[in-house]
GUPA-589925 format. One record per residue (C-alpha): z, x negated, y negated. Coordinates in steps of 0.2 Angstrom, whole numbers, padded with zeros to 4 digits, always signed. Layout:
! residues N
ZXY
...
This chain:
! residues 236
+0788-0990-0433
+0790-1001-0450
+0783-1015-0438
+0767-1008-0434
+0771-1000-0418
+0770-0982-0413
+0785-0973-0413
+0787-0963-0397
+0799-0947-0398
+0810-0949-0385
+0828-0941-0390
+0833-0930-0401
+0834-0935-0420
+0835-0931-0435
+0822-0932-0448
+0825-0931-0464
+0812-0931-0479
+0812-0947-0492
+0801-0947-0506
+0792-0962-0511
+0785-0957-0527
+0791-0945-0539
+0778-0930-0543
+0775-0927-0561
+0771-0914-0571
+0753-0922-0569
+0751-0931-0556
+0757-0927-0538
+0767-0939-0529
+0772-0944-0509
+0784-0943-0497
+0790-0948-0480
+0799-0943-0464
+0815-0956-0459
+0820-0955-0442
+0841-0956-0442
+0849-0968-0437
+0835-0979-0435
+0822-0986-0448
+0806-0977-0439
+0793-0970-0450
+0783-0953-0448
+0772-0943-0459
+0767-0955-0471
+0759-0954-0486
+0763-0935-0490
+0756-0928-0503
+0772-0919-0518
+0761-0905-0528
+0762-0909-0546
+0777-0899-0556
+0765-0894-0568
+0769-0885-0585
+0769-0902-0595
+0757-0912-0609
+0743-0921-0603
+0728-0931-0611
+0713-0921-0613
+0707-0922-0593
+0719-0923-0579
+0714-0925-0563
+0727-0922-0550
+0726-0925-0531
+0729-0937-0516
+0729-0939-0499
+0711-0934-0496
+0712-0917-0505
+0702-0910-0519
+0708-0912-0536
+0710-0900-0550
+0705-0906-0569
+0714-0899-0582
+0710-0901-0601
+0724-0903-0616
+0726-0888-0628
+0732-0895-0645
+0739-0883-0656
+0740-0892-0675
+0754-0888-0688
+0751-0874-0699
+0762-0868-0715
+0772-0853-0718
+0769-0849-0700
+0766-0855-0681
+0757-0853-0664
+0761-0857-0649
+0751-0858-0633
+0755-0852-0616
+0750-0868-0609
+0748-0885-0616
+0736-0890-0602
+0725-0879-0591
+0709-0879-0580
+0694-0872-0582
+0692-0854-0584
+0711-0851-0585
+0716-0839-0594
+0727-0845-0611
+0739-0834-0623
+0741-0837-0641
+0757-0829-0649
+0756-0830-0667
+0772-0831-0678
+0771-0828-0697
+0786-0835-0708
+0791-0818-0717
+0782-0813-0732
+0767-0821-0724
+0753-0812-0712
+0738-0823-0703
+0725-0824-0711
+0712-0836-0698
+0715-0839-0681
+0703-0852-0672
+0701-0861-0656
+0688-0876-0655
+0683-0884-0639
+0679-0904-0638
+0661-0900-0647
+0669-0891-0662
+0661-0876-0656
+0670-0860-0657
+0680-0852-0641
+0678-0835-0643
+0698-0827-0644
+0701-0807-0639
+0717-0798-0648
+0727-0787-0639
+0745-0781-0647
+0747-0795-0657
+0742-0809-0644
+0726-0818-0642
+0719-0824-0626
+0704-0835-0622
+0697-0843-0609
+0696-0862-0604
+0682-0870-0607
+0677-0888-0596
+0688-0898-0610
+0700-0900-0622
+0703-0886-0635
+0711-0886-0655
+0720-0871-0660
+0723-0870-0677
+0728-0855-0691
+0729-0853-0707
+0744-0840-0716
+0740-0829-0732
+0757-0820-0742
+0758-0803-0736
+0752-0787-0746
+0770-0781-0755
+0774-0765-0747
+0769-0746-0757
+0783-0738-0768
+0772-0724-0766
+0779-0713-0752
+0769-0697-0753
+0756-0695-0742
+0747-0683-0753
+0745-0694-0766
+0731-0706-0763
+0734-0724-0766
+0722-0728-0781
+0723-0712-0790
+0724-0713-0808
+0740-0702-0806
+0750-0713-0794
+0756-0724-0807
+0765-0710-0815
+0771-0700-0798
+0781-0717-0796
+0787-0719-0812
+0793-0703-0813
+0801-0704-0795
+0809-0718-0800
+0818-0711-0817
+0822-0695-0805
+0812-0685-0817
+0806-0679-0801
+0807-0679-0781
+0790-0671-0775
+0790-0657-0764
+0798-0666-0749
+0800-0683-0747
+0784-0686-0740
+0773-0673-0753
+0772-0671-0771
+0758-0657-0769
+0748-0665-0785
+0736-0648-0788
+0750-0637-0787
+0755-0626-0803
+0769-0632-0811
+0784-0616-0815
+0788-0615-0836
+0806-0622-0832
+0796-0636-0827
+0783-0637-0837
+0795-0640-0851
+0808-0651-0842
+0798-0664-0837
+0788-0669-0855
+0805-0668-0861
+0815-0678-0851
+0801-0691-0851
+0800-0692-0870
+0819-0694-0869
+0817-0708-0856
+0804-0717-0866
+0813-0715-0884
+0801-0702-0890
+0805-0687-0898
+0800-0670-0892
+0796-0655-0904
+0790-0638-0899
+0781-0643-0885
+0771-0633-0880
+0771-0624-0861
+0757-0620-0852
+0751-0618-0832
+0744-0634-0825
+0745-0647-0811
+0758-0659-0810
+0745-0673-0810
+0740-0666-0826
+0757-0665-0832
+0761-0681-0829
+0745-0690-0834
+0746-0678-0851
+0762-0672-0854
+0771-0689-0853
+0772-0703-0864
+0774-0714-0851
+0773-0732-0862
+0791-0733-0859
């Protein structure tokens, strides 16, 4: 009883659970057993698990009643330009398991991604589809990142025309001014022979397209990387 007395069940009532302290997403809180219509007391001092999934400082140590309490440790995740991360906890115990999802602005890639415990020592981070996981070290972590601009994406789209070849230049400029259109859309076929039709269309209409005059050129049996790289004024 409120008094100090023991309350002695001896009717039928109805109990109904009031809470004495509100749990937080950090700290647990407690809760009791009112005996309706009386004011009689039972199961004091229950323990109301912590909610979890909110900030804490960098150690949290969360229990009551007599039971064992859990640490957990504060993950801070510091602003970044052109991009963000965010974690899959902002708190977590020891050896839990943490998820990085990184988000570049676009036209921007990541470039470093790093995890530092309380002793600035590197937590090692594994990759897997994008996301980046580590484990919870026995304190507080810093995630931090660093963006780079993205490489611009290749004109070239022939896959037999390696990117780098002293030819490439000119398969796309020549692509472009519809001078030509490759074998399919996806091959150009560089070593193979070029046909006399072509062997004289394609210096022409590259001397019209860069202003130059074309006279009694002359048509021979080569490559079309030759052709282009010799046969074209291609300074236009």
């Amino acid at each position: 009883m409120t008094d100090g007395s023991t309350y002695t069940e001896t009717a039928n009532h109805t109990f109904v659970w009031k809470v004495d302290k509100e749990a937080t997403t950090t700290q647990t809180g407690l809760k009791h057993e009112g005996v309706l219509p009386t004011h009689a007391k039972r199961n004091e001092g229950t323990v109301i698990p912590a909610t979890g999934g909110g900030s804490s400082p960098a150690a949290v140590s969360s229990g009551g009643g007599g039971g064992a309490g859990v640490t957990t440790y504060a993950i801070t995740v510091q602003n970044s330009k052109n991009g963000g991360v965010t974690a899959s906890h902002k708190s977590a115990a020891k050896d839990t398991a943490v998820t990085l999802t990184v988000t570049p602005d676009k036209g921007y890639a990541l470039d470093t991604l790093t995890v530092l415990d309380s002793k600035d020592k590197a937590v090692k981070l594994t990759e897997k589809n994008g996301k980046y996981t580590f484990t919870m070290p026995s304190g507080k972590v810093t995630v931090s990142a660093a963006f780079k601009a993205a490489a611009p994406a290749s004109e070239n789209p022939f896959t037999d025309v390696p990117s780098g070849a002293y030819y490439e230049d000119a398969v796309i400029w020549a692509v472009k001014k519809g001078i030509t259109s490759g074998t399919s859309a996806t091959t150009f076929n560089p070593d193979g022979s070029c046909t006399a039709r072509a062997g004289c269309d394609l210096p022409v209409a590259c001397g019209r397209l860069s202003r130059a005059e074309v006279r009694g050129y002359a048509v021979y049996r080569c490559t079309g990387r030759q052709l282009l790289r010799e046969g074209c004024p291609l300074g236009g």
